[in-house]
C-alpha positions as CSV (number, residue, x, y, z in Angstrom):
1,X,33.5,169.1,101.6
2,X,30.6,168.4,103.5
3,X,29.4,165.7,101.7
4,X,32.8,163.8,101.3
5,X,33.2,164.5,105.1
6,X,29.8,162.6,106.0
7,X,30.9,160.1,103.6
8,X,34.4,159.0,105.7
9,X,32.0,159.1,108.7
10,X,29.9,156.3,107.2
11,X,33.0,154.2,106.1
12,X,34.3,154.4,109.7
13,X,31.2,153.4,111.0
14,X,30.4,150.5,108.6
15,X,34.4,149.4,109.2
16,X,34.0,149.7,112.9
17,X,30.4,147.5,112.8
18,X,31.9,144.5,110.2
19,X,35.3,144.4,112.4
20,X,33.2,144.8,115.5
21,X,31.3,142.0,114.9
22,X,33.6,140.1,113.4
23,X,36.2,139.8,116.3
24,X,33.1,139.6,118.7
25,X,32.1,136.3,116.8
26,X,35.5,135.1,116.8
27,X,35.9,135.6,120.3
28,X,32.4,133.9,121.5
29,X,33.2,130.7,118.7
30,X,30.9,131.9,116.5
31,X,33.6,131.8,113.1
32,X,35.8,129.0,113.0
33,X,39.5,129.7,113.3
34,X,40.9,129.0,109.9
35,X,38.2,131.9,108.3
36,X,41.2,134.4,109.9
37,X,43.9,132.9,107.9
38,X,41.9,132.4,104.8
39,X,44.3,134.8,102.8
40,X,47.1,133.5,103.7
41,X,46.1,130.0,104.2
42,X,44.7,129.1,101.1
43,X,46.6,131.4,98.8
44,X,49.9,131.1,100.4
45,X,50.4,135.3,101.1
46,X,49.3,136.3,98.0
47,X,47.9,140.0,97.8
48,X,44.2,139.6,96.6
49,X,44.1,143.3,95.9
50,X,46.1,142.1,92.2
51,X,43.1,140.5,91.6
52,X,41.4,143.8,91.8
53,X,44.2,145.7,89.9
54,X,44.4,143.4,86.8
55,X,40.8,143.9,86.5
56,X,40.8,147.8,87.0
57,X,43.4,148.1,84.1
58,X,41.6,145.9,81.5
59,X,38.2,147.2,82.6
60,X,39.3,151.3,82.5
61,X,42.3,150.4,79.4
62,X,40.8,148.0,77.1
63,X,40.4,150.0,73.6
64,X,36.8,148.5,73.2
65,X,35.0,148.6,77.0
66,X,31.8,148.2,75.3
67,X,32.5,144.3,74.2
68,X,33.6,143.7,78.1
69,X,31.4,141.2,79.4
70,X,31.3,141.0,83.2
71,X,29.8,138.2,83.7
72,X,31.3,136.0,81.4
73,X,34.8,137.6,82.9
74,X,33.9,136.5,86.6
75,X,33.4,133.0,85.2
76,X,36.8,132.9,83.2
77,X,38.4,134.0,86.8
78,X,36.6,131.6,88.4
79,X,37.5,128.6,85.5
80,X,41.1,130.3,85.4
81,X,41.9,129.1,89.1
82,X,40.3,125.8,88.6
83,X,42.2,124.8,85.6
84,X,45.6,126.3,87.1
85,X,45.5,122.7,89.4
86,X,46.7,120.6,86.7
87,X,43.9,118.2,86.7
88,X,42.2,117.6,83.0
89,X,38.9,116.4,85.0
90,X,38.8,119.0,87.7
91,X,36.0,121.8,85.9
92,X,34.6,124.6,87.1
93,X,30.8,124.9,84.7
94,X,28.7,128.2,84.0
95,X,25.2,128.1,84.8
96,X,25.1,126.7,81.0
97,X,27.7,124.3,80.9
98,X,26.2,122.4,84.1
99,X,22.9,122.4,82.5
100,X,24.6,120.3,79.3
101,X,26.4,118.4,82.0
102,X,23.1,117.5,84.0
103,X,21.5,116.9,80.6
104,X,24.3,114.3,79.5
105,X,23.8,112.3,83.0
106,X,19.9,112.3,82.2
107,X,20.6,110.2,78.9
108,X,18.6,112.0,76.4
109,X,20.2,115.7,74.3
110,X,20.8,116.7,70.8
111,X,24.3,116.0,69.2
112,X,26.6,114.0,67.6
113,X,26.9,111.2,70.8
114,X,30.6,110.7,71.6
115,X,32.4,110.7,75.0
116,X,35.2,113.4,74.7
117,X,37.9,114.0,77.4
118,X,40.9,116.5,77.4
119,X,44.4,114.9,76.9
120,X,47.8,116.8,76.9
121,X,45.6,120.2,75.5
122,X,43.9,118.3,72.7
123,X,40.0,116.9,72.6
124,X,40.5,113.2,72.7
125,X,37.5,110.7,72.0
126,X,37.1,108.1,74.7
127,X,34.0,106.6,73.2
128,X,31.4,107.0,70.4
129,X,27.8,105.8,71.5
130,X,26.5,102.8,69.2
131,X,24.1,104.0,66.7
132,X,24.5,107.4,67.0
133,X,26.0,109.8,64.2
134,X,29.5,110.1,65.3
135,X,29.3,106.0,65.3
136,X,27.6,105.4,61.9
137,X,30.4,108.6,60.8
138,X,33.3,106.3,61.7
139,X,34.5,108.3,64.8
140,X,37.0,105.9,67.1
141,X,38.3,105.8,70.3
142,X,41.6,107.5,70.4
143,X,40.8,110.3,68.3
144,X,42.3,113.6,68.4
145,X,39.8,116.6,67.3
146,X,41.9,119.7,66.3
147,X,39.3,121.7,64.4
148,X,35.6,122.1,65.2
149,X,33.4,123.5,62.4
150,X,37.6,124.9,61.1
151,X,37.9,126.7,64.4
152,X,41.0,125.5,66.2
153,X,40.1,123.4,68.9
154,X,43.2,123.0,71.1
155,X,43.6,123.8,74.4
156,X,40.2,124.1,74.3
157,X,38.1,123.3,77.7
158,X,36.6,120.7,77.4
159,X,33.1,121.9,78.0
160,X,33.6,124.9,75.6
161,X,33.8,121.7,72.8
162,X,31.1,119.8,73.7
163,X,28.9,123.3,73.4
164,X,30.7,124.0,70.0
165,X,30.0,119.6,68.8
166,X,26.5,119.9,70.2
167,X,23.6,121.5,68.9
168,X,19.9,120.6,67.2
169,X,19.2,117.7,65.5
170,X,19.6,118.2,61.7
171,X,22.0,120.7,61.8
172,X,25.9,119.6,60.8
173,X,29.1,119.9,62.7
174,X,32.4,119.7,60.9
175,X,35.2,118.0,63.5
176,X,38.8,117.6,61.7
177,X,40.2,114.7,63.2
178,X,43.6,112.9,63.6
179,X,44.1,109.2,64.1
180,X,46.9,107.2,64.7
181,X,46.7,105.4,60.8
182,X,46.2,109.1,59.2
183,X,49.0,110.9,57.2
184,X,47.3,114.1,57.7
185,X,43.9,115.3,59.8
186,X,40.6,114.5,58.0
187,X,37.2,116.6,58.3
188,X,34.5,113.9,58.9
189,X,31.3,115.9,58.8
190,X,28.1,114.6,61.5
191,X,24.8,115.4,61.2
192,X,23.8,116.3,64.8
193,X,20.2,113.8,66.1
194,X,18.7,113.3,69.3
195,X,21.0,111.0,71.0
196,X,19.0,108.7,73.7
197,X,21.4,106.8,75.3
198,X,20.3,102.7,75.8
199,X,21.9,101.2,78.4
200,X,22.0,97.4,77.8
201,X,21.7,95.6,74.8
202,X,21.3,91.4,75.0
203,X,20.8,88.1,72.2
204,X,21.8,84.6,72.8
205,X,23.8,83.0,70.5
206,X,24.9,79.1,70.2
207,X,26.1,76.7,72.5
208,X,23.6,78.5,75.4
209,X,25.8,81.7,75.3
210,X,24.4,84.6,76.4
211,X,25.3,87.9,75.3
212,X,25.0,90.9,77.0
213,X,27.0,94.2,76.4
214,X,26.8,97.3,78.8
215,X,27.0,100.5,76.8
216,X,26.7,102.8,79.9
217,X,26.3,102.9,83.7
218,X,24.2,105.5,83.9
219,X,20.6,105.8,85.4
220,X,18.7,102.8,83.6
221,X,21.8,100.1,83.4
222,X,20.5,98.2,86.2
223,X,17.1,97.3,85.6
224,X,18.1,96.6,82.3
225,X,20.8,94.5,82.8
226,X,18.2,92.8,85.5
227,X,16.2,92.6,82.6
228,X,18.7,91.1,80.0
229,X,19.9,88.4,82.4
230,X,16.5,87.5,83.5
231,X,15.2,86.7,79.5
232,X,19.0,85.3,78.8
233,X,18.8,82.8,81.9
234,X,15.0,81.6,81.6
235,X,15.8,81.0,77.4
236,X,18.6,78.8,78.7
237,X,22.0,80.3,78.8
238,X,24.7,79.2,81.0
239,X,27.5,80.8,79.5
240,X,28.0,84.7,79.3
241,X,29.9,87.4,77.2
242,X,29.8,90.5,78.9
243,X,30.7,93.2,76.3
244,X,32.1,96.5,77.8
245,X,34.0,97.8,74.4
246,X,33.5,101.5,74.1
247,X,31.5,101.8,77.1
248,X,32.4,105.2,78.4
249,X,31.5,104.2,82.2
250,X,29.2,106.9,84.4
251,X,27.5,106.0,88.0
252,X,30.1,103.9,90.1
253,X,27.1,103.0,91.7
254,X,25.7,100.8,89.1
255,X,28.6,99.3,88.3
256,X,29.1,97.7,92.0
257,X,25.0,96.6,91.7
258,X,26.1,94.9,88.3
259,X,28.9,93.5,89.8
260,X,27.2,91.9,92.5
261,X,25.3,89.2,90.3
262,X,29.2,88.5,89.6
263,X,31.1,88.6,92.7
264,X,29.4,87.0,96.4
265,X,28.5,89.4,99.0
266,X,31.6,91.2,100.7
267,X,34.3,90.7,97.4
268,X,36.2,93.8,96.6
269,X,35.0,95.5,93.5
270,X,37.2,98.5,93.8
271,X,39.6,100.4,96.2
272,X,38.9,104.3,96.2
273,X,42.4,106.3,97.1
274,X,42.5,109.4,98.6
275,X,46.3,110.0,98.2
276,X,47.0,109.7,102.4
277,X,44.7,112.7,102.6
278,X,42.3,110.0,104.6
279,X,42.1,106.0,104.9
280,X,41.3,104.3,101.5
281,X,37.5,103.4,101.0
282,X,36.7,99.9,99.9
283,X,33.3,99.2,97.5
284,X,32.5,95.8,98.1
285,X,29.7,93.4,96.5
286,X,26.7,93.7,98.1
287,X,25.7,89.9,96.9
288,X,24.1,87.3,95.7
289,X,26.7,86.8,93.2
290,X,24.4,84.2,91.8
291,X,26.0,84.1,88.8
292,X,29.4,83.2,90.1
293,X,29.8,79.9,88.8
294,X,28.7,80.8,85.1
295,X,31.3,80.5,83.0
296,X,32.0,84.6,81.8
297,X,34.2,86.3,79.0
298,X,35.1,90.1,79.4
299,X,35.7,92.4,76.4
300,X,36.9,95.9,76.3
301,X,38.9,98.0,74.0
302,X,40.4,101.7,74.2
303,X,36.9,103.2,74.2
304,X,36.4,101.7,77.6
305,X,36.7,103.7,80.6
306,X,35.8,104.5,83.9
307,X,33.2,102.3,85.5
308,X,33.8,99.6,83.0
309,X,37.5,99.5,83.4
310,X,36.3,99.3,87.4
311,X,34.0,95.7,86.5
312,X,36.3,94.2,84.6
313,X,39.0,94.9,86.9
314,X,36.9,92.9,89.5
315,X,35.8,90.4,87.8
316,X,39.4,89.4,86.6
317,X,40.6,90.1,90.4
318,X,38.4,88.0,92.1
319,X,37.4,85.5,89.6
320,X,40.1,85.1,86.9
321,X,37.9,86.0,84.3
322,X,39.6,86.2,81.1
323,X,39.1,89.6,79.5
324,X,39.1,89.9,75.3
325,X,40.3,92.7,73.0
326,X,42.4,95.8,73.6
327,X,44.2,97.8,76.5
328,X,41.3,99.8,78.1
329,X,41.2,103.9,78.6
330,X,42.9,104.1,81.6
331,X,40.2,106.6,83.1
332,X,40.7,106.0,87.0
333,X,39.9,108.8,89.1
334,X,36.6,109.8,90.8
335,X,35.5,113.5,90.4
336,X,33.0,115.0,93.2
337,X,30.3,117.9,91.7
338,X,29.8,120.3,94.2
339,X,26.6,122.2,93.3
340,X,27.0,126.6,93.5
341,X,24.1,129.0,94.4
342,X,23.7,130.4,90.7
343,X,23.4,127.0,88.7
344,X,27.5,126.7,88.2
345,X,29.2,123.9,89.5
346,X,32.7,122.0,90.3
347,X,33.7,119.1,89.4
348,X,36.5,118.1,91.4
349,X,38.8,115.1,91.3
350,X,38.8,114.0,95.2
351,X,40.2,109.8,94.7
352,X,41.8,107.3,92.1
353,X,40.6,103.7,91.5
354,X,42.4,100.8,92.8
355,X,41.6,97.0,91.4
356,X,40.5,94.7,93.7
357,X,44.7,94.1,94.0
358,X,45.8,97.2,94.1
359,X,46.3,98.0,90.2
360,X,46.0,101.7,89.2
361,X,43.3,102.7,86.8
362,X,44.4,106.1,85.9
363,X,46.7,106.3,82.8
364,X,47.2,102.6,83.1
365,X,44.0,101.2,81.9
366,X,43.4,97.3,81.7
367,X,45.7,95.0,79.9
368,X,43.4,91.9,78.3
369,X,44.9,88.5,78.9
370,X,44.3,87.8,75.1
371,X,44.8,91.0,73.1
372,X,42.9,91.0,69.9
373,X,42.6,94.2,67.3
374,X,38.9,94.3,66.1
375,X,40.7,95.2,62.7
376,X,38.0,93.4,59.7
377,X,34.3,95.1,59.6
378,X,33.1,91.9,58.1
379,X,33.4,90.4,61.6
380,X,34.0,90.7,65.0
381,X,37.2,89.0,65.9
382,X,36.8,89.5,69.1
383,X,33.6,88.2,69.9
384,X,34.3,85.0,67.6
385,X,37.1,84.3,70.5
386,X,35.2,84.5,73.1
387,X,32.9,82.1,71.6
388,X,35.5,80.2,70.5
389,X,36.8,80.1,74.4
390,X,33.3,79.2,75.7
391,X,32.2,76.6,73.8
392,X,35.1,74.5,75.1
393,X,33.8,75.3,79.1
């Protein structure tokens, strides 16, 4: 009795110190005022102490406490509330799933090297990489993976897949996949390689045509497309082909540098919209926009997303380029990672892309002005129009 009694006496006094110093803070403006009506601010009156409850019962109930795992519990709670927005590219990451995140934005990891994305529950392909084993295994844009390895894969999260597709080089990952010209799912099985992603890839062809295709906007696109334009313009070309089919996007950043060789200084290159939470943000060109007067082809296809769909939009907008090939992605909106003290992180959707004219990205995509389907894998149908187009400028 003695011991419980000195026990109460050290709850009152650690209650009376935390509430003592809490109110004192509050009154001198030390806490802000909203940190009072945290509860039932943000949670809208809902009792916490459920939270608390819920986890008492499975952790004191389950049949098998041993296989509990604590930690990996907190971060399910944690991904839970995320993922209970509604928003297929607002994430919360573990400590390990932001390390394969950071990895993918560094351009060099072991896998398969596909863009994936989340769609209605289901793993949907945005883009394979070119020359990488999901390429060369005849992966497309548009495909739905149900099974990874057999295990079902829907409703999935997304970065659970990407652990599950990725993994040493040599080793192989079975992905049963389902495309719009299959009667039933096929397994296609990858052998996994280390995937460094190239940014820019460039050749002149006749009539002085330079081509140049983007297949990222990620750390190294610039300088390499600095590079590619410089050898293109010095060997002569005057015409371009900008190829942006089954780019997956990345930095919006180097897609506004790239589009500034395009578009003179102070052109819209894309409207970011906050959804009346706060005055739209307008990314213009920073200039020279030397190569302006060039006559320029676009070509995309459902495997383009993101950043890309952002260039060609302004390009189009602002100088009536004529874009090639098929309706883009439609991947418009503009994710924020907010970095956690323990390696975790959030990803959260914060704006949606505009066009120059006010066209929504998000679930539209870009229409081309000439729609082709790349259909023969003899030859590129697509690029032979755009040469076709260009030789007559």
């Amino acid at each position: 009795m003695k011991k419980i009694f000195y026990i109460i006496i050290f709850i009152f006094i650690v209650f009376g110190a935390f509430w003592g110093g809490f109110f004192t803070a509050k009154h001198y403006g030390v806490l802000p005022d909203n940190l009072l009506n945290f509860q039932s601010n943000f949670f809208s009156g809902q009792n916490l102490t459920l939270f608390w409850e819920a986890w008492q019962a499975v952790s004191n109930k389950f049949i098998d406490r041993e296989k509990i795992d604590q930690k990996k519990a907190f971060y399910g709670a944690l991904q839970g509330m995320v993922k209970s927005i509604g928003d297929d590219y607002t994430e919360f990451y573990s400590p390990q799933e932001a390390k394969i995140f950071n990895e993918d934005i560094s351009g060099s990891f072991e896998g398969v090297g596909m863009e994936i994305t989340v769609r209605r529950g289901i793993i949907t392909v945005v883009s394979p990489l070119e020359d990488t084993p999901a390429w060369r295994a005849g992966i497309k844009s548009g495909d739905l993976i149900l099974k990874i390895n057999n295990e079902d894969a829907t409703n999935l999260k997304l970065e659970e897949a990407v652990m599950r597709i990725r993994g040493p080089k040599g080793t192989k990952v079975i992905l049963t996949i389902m495309r719009e010209d299959f009667k039933e799912p096929k397994d296609i099985e990858i052998v996994r390689d280390v995937i460094v992603v190239h940014a820019v890839k460039f050749k002149m062809l006749e009539n002085n045509i330079g081509y140049i295709k983007i297949l990222n906007f990620g750390k190294n696109s610039v300088p390499e497309f600095y590079n590619a334009i410089n050898d293109l313009l010095t060997k002569g070309a005057n015409k371009l082909i900008l190829d942006l089919r089954n780019n997956p996007g990345g930095f919006l950043e180097s897609a506004v540098i790239i589009s500034s060789w395009f578009l003179p200084k102070g052109d819209k290159v894309v409207i970011e919209d906050f959804g009346g939470k706060s005055p739209q943000r307008i990314h213009r060109s920073l200039g020279p926009g030397i190569l302006s007067n060039l006559p320029l082809v676009v070509l995309v296809n459902r495997g383009s997303a993101s950043a890309s769909e952002i260039l060609a939009g302004a390009l189009r907008d602002n100088l009536n380029v004529k874009i090639l090939g098929e309706k883009t992605f439609g991947k418009g909106s503009v994710q924020e990672v907010v970095n956690l003290s323990d390696g975790s992180l959030v990803k959260v959707t914060v704006a949606r892309w505009l066009t120059p004219k006010g066209k929504l990205i998000e679930g539209k995509g870009i229409d081309p002005d000439i729609e082709i389907k790349n259909e023969s894998d003899k030859e590129d149908l697509v690029l032979n129009k755009a040469i076709e187009i260009l030789k007559n400028k």
